[in-house]
C-alpha distance (Angstrom), angle and dihedral (degrees) to the residues before:
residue distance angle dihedral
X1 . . .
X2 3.96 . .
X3 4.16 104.6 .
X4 3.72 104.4 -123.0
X5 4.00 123.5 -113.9
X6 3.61 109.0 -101.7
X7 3.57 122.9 -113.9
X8 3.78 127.1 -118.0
X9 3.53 119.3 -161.7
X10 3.94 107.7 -153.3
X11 3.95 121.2 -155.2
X12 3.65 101.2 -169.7
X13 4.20 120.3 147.0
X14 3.91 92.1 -170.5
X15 3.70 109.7 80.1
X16 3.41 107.5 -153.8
X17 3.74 85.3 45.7
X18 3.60 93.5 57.3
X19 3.46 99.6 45.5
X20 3.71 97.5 51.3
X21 3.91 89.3 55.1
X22 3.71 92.8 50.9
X23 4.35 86.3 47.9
X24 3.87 84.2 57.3
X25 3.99 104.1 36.8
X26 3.97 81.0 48.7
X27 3.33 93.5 50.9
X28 3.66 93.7 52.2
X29 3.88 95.5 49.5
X30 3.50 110.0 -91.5
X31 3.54 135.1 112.0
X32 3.52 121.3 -115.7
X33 4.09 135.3 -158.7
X34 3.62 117.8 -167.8
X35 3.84 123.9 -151.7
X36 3.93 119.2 173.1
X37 3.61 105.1 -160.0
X38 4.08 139.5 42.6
X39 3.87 89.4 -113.2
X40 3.92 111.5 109.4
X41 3.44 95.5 -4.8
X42 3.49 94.8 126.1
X43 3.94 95.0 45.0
X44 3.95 83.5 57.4
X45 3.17 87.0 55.6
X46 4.17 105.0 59.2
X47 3.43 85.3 33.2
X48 4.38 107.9 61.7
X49 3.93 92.7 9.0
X50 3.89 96.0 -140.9
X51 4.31 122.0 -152.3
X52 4.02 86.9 -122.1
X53 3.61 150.1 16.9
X54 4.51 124.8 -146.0
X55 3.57 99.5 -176.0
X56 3.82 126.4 172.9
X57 3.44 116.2 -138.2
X58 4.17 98.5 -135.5
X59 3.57 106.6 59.6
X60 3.82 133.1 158.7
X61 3.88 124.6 -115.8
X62 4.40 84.9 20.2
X63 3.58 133.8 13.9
X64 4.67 122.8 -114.6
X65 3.50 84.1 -114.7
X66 4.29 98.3 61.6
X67 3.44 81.9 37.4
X68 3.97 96.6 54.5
X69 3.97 89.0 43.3
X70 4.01 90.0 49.3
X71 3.93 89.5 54.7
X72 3.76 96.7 41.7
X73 3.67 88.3 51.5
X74 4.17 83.0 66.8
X75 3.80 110.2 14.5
X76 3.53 147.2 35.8
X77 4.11 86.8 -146.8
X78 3.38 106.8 154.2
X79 4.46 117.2 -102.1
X80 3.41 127.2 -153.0
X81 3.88 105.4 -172.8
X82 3.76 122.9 -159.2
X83 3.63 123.2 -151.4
X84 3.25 152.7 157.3
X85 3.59 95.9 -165.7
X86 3.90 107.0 93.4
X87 3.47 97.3 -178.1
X88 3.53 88.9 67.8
X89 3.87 99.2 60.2
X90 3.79 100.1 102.1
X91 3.40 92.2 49.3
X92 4.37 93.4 47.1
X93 3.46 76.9 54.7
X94 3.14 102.3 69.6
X95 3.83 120.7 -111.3
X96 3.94 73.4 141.4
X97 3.40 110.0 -3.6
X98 3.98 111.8 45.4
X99 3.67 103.5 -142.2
X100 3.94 107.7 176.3
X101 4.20 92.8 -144.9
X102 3.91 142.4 -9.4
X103 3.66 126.8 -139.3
X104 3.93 121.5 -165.0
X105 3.98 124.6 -136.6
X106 2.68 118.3 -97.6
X107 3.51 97.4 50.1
X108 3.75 139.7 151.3
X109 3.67 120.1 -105.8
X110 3.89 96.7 -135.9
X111 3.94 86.2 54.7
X112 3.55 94.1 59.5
X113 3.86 95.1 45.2
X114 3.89 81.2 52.3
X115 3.89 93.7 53.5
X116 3.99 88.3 49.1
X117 3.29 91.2 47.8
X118 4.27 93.8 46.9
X119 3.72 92.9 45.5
X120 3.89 94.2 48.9
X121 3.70 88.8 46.6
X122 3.79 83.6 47.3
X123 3.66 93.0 57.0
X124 4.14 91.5 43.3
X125 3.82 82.9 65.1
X126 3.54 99.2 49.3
X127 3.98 90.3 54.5
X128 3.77 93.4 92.5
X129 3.61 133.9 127.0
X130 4.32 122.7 -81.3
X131 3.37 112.1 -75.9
X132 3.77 122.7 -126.3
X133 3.86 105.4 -94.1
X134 4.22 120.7 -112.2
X135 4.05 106.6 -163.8
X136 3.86 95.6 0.4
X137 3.69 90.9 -56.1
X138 4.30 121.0 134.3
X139 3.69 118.6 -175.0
X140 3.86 108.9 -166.7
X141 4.00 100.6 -177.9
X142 4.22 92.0 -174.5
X143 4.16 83.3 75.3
X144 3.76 93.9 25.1
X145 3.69 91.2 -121.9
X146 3.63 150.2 132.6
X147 3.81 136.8 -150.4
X148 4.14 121.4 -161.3
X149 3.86 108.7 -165.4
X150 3.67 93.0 -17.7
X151 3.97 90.0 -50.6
X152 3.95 116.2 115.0
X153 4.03 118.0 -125.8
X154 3.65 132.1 -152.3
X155 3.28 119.2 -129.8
X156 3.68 143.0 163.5
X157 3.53 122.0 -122.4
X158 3.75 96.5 -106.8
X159 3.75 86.2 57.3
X160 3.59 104.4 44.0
X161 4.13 89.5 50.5
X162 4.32 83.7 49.8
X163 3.70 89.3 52.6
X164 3.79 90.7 39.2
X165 4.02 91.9 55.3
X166 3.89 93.3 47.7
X167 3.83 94.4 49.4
X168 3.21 89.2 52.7
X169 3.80 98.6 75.3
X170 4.01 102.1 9.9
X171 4.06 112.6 -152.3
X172 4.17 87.8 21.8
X173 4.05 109.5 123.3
X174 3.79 101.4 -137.1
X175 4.05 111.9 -162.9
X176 3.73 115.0 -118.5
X177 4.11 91.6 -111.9
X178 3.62 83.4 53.6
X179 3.74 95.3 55.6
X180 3.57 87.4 37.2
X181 4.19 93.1 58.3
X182 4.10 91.3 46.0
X183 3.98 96.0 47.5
X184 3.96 93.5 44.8
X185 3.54 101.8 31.5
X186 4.07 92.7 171.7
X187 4.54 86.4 81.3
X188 4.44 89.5 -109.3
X189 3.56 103.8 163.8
X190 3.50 109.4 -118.7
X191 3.99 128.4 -173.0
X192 3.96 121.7 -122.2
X193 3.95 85.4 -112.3
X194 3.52 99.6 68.3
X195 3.82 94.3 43.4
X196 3.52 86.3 49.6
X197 4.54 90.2 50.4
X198 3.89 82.7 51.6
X199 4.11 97.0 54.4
X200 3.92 87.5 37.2
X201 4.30 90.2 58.6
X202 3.58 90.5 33.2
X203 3.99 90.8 51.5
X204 3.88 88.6 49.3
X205 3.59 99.6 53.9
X206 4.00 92.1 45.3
X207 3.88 87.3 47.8
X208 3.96 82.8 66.1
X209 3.38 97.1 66.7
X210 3.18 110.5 25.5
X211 3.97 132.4 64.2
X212 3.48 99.4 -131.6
X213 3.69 143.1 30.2
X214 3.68 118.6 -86.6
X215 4.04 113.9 -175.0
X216 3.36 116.3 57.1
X217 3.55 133.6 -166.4
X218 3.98 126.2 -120.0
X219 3.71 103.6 -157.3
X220 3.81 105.2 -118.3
X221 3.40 101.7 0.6
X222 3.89 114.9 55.7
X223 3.90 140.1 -91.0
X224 3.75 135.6 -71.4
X225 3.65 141.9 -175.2
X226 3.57 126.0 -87.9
């Protein structure tokens, strides 16, 4: 059976902008659905299921950001957010809001066909079987999920890719620019702080389930796994 081409669901208010993405992702094999404002985005969503969301951050009728926190309130689909608002970065990705990649304006259309194509690939190598659990934990990355002591735990995808790196070699102390290079695998520069916000949430909603702490910190180097 021939795999079908993903879709990409485009959420782009500037025409010409729009259109030349959808040229490109074409181009490249996918299929493409173009909707130019934040208004029933998220219906659109739960009802066709695409592979992918671009979605610009400044929208008319509702703002990328509503729109990211509807979807993430029912799906891990992967989000591409495009913006031209760099302030905005930590928060797009996702402290809170779990975006999977950014993309400045102006931008080059082959570079976003190359994110696409790095965060589906991404994805591909998540879908693998459970792995053995360390402490009570499970990861299965097929359904992007993880069970502590037989309870399931949300997580974003930042998260599960931290907890996925330090389970991966329990009692190792991994540097924060290493964790930084295996959670954003696209080379965004990201500051100590944020990594440090990510092990703090991720250390809270372990602490639930479990009866004692599990990442610690290495002063001036990183965290590992006990």
């Amino acid at each position: 059976m021939t795999t079908p081409e993903p879709t990409i669901l485009i959420v782009e208010d500037e025409p010409k902008i729009a259109a030349l993405l959808d040229d490109y992702l074409q181009s490249n094999g996918f299929r493409t659905h173009v909707i130019e404002t934040g208004l029933g985005v998220t219906e659109w969503i739960q009802a066709n299921t695409p592979d992918l969301v671009l979605l610009d951050l400044m929208l008319p009728g509702k703002d990328g950001l509503q729109i990211c926190r509807e979807v993430r309130a029912f799906s891990q689909l992967p989000i591409i957010m495009v913006t031209a608002r760099v302030d905005e970065i930590d928060r797009l990705l996702g402290l809170e809001l779990g975006a999977d990649d950014y993309i400045c304006k102006p931008f080059s259309p082959r570079e976003v066909v190359a994110r696409v194509k790095a965060v589906l690939r991404r994805l591909r190598r998540e879908a693998d079987p459970p792995k053995p659990g360390y402490q009570g934990i499970v990861l299965d990355e097929s359904a992007f999920r993880v069970v502590v002591n037989g309870t399931p735990l949300e997580l974003t995808r930042v998260e599960f890719r931290l907890l996925r790196t330090l389970l991966s070699q329990p009692g190792r102390v991994f540097a924060r620019g290493q964790l930084m290079d295996t959670v954003y695998t696209d080379g965004r520069v990201v500051s100590d702080r944020t990594m440090d916000s990510h092990v703090k949430n991720l250390r809270q909603k372990l602490a639930e389930h479990l009866p004692a702490e599990l990442i610690h910190s290495v002063y001036g180097v990183g965290y590992r796994l006990e």
